[in-house]
C-alpha positions in Angstrom: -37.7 -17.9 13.8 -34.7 -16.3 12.4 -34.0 -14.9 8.6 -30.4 -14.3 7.5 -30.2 -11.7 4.9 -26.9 -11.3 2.4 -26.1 -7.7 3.5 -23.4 -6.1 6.5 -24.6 -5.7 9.7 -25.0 -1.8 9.2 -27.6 -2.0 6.6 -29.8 -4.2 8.8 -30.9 -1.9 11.5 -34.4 -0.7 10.9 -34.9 -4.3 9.8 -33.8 -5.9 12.7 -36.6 -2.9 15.0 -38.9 -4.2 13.7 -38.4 -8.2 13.5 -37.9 -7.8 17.2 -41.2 -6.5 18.0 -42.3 -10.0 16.0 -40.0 -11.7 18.3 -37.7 -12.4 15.0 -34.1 -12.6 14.7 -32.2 -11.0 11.9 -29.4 -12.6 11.0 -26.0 -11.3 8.8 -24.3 -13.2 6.3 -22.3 -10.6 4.4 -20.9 -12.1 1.4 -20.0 -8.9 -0.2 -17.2 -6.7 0.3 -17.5 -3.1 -1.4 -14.4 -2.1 -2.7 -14.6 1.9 -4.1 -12.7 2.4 -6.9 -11.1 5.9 -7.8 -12.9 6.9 -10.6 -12.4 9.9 -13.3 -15.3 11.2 -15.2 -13.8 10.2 -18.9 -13.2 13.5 -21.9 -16.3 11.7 -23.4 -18.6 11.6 -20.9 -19.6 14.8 -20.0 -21.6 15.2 -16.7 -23.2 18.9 -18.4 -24.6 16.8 -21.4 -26.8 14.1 -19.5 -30.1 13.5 -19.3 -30.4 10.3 -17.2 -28.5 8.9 -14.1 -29.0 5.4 -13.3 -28.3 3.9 -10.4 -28.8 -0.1 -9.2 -27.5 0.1 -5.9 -27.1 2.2 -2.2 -23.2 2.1 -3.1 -23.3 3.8 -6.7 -25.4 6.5 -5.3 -23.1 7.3 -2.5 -19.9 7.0 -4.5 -21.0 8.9 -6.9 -22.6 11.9 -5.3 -19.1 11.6 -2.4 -17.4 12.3 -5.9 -19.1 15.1 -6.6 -18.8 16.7 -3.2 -15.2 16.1 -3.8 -15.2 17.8 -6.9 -17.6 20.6 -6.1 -19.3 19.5 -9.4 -23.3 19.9 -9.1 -26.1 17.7 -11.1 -26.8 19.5 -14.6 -30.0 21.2 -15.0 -33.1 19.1 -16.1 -30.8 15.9 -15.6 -33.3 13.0 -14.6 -32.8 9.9 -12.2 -33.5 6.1 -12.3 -33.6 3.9 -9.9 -33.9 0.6 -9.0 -36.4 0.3 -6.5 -37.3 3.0 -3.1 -34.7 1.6 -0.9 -32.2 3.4 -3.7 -34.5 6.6 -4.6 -34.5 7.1 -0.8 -31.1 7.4 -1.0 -31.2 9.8 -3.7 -33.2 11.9 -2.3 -31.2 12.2 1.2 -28.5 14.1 -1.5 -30.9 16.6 -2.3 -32.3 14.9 -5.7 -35.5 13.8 -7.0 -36.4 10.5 -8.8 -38.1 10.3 -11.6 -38.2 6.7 -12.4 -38.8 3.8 -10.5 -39.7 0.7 -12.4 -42.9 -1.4 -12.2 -41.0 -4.7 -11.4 -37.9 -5.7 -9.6 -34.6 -6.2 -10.5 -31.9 -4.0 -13.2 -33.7 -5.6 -16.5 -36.8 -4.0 -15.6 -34.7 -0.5 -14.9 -33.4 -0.7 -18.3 -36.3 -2.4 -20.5 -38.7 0.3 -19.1 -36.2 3.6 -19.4 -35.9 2.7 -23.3 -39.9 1.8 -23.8 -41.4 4.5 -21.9 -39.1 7.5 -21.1 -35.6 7.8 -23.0 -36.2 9.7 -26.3 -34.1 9.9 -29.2 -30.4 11.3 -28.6 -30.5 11.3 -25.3 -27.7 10.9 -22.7 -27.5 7.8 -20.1 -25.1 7.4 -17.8 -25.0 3.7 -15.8 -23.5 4.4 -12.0 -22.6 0.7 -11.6 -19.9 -1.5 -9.9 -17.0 -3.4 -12.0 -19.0 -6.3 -12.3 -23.1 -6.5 -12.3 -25.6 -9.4 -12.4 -27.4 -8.2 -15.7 -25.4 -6.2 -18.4 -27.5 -3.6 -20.1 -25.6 -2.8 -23.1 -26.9 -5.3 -25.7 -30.3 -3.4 -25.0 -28.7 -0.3 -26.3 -27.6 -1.8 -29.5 -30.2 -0.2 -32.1 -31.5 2.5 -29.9 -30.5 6.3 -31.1 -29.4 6.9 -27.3 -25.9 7.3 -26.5 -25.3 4.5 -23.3 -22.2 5.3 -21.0 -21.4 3.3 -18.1 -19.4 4.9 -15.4 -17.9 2.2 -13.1 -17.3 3.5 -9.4 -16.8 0.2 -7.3 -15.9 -3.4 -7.4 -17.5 -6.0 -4.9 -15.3 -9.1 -3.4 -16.2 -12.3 -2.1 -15.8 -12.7 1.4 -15.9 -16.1 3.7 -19.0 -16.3 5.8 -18.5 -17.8 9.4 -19.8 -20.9 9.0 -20.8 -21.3 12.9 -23.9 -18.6 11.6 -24.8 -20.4 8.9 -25.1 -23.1 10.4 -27.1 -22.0 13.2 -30.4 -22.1 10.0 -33.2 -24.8 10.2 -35.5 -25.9 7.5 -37.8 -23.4 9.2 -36.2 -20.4 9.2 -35.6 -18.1 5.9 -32.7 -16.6 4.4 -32.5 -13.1 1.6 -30.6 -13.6 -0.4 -29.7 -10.1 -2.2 -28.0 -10.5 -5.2 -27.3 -13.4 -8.0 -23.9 -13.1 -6.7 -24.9 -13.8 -3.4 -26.2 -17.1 -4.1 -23.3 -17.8 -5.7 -21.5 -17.2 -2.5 -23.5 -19.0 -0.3 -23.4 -22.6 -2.5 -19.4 -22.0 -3.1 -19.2 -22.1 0.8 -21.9 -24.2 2.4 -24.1 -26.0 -0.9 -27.8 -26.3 -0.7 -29.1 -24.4 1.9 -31.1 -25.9 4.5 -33.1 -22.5 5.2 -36.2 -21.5 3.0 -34.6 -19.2 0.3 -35.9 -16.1 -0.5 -35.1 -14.1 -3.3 -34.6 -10.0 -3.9 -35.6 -10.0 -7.5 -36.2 -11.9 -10.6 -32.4 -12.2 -11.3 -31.7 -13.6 -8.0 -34.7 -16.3 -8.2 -33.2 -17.5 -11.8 -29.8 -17.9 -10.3 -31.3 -19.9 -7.4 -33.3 -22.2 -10.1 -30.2 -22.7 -12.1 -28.5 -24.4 -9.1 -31.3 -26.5 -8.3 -32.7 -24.5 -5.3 -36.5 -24.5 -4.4 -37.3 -20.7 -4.3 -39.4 -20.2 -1.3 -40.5 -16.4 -2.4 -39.4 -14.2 -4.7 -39.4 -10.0 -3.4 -41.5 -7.9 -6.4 -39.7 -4.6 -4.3 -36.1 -4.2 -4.2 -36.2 -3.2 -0.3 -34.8 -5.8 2.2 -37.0 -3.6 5.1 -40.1 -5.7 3.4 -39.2 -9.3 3.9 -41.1 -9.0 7.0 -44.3 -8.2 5.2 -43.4 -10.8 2.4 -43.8 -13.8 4.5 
């Protein structure tokens, strides 16, 4: 059996120790290119008055604290950190940072929905570590709230061309991640309907496979590709 997950080769590696020992092969189709962008913190968004850092993704985390290091800037005092799911907090904490938030659910609606019913309060600062473009924008949430909202863009992703000998290498019984709405995307740009059961990271992702007319196989309640395994 082989699965095929949306992500680089290097961010497969406990994934693929462990399909191994299930005699399962792990398969890349990397859609995604990161491209870091050199970003300034803006005269009104100052790092000293936040409250809350939120982070979506491995990339933002790592941009954003490289930035710091750069800058020999540390995290203010009492500042508190979102995430989207442990894959992401994990991350946080190899910088030397706790999380306080994860949300109950998958996917960046949740992350936002459940920071503004249950833990933002009234004046506070949020600050969105995001890429250029993101499946789910959270600024209409803010509209209304007495928070002040700041996104702070730190990378852009690119489409990249899959080798199609791979792709091609899926049957109707193997599986295939897929990681991000704009993953999906991706994948029916290049090759159309897949022939592998789809799997989706997240409620976002599913709804973009149902809008092209996909059959979603399983949709991941954890943002963590490391428990596909355990999903099946």
């Amino acid at each position: 059996m082989r699965i095929a997950v949306t992500r680089d080769d290097t961010k497969l590696v406990g994934l693929k120790r462990r399909a191994a020992l299930l005699d399962i092969e792990i398969m890349s189709l990397p859609f995604l290119r990161v491209e870091p962008l050199d970003f300034e913190f803006p005269a009104d968004m100052q790092l000293e008055q936040a409250n809350w850092l939120l982070f979506t993704s491995s990339q933002a985390v790592r941009l954003f604290f490289e930035r710091l290091r750069k800058e020999r800037v540390g995290l203010p005092y009492g500042v508190k950190i979102a995430v989207v799911g442990s894959k992401t907090a994990a991350l946080v904490c190899e910088q030397g940072h706790t999380v306080d938030m994860i949300p109950s659910t998958t996917g960046s609606k949740a992350l936002f929905e459940e920071l503004l019913s249950s833990y933002a309060k009234e004046n506070e600062t949020i600050i969105y570590v995001r890429a250029e473009n993101v499946s789910f924008d959270p600024e209409p949430l803010f509209d209304g709230k007495k928070v002040n909202y700041l996104p702070l863009i730190c990378y852009k992703t690119t489409i990249e061309q899959v080798d199609s000998e791979n792709a091609e290498l899926l049957t109707p019984t193997d599986y295939i991640l897929f990681t991000s709405p704009s993953t999906v995307r991706a994948y029916s740009d290049q090759f159309g309907l897949p022939q592998a059961r789809s799997i989706a990271l997240g409620a976002t992702t599913s709804d973009q496979m149902k809008k092209l007319g996909w059959e979603v196989f399983s949709e991941m309640k954890t943002a963590n590709i490391d428990t596909v395994l355990e999903s099946l």
